[in-house]
N, C-alpha and C positions, 0 to 999 in steps of 0.2 A: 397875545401869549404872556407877555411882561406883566399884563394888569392882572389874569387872571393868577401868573405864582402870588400875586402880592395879595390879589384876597386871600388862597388858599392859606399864603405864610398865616395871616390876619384870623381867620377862621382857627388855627391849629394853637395860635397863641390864647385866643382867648379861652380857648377849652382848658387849656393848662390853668390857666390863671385861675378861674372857676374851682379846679379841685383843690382841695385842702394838701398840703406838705406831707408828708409821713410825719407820723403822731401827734397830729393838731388834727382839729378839727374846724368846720365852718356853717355856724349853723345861721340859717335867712327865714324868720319870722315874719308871714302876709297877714296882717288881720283882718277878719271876712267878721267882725261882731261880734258874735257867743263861741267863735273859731277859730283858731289860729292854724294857717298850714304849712307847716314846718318841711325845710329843705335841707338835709345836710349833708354834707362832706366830711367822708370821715378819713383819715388818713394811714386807715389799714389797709391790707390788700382783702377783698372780699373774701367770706367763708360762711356760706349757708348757716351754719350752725351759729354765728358769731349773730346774722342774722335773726333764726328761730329763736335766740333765748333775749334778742332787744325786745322783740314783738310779746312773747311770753310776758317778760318784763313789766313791757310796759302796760300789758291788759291786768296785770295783777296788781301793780302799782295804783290803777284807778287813775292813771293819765286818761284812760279812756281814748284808744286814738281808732283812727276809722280812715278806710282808703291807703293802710297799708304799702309801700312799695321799698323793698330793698335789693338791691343789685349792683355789681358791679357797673363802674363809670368806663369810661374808654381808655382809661390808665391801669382798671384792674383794683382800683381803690371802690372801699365799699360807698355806696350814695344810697340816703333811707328818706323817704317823704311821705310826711301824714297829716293826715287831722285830728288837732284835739282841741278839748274846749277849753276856753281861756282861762289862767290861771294854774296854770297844770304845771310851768316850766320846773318849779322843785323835781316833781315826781319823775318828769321827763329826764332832766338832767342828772341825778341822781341814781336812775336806770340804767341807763347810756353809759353813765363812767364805770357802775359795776360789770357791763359787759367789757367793756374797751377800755381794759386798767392802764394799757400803755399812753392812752389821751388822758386820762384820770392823771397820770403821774406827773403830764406835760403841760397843766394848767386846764384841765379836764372841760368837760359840754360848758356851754355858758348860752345855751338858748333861752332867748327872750319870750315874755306871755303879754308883753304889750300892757 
């Protein structure tokens, strides 16, 4: 019983840790070659619409991103994961702070293109 609260504690901690603070963000750069697939934490509380117009964004921007996912995290904070191709992070970042002024304000996107 003892072992198991200690993983659960272990498990709950690190999911906290994982999400980004309120208005910061965290963004985790995998590079796969001509790819990069981009993980981030973003430190609002999710909102469909905040969503639609990073995606809008960033297709207009010519980040070019592919495999799409935005959704709330298990905090209610929004989490966005996609593929774009290397070299993109200006576009991306640049995107990203015009949706979510309040990270823009707080030392705004700093995703890497490797």
């Amino acid at each position: 019983m003892f072992r198991s609260l200690i993983t659960l504690f272990c498990l709950v901690a690190l999911a906290f840790a994982a999400a980004a603070p309120m208005n910061q963000q965290s963004c985790k750069a995998t590079d796969h070659g001509l790819v990069i697939n981009y993980d981030i934490s973003i430190g609002r509380y999710y909102m469909k619409s905040k969503c639609d117009a990073a995606i809008r964004g960033l297709k207009k921007s010519g980040a070019l991103p592919s495999m799409v996912r935005c959704n709330a995290d298990s905090r209610g904070m929004t989490k966005m994961t996609f593929n774009a191709m290397r070299d993109r992070q200006g576009k991306i970042n640049r995107t990203l702070n015009g949706v979510w002024t309040a990270i823009r304000d707080n030392g705004g996107f700093n995703c890497r293109g490797h």
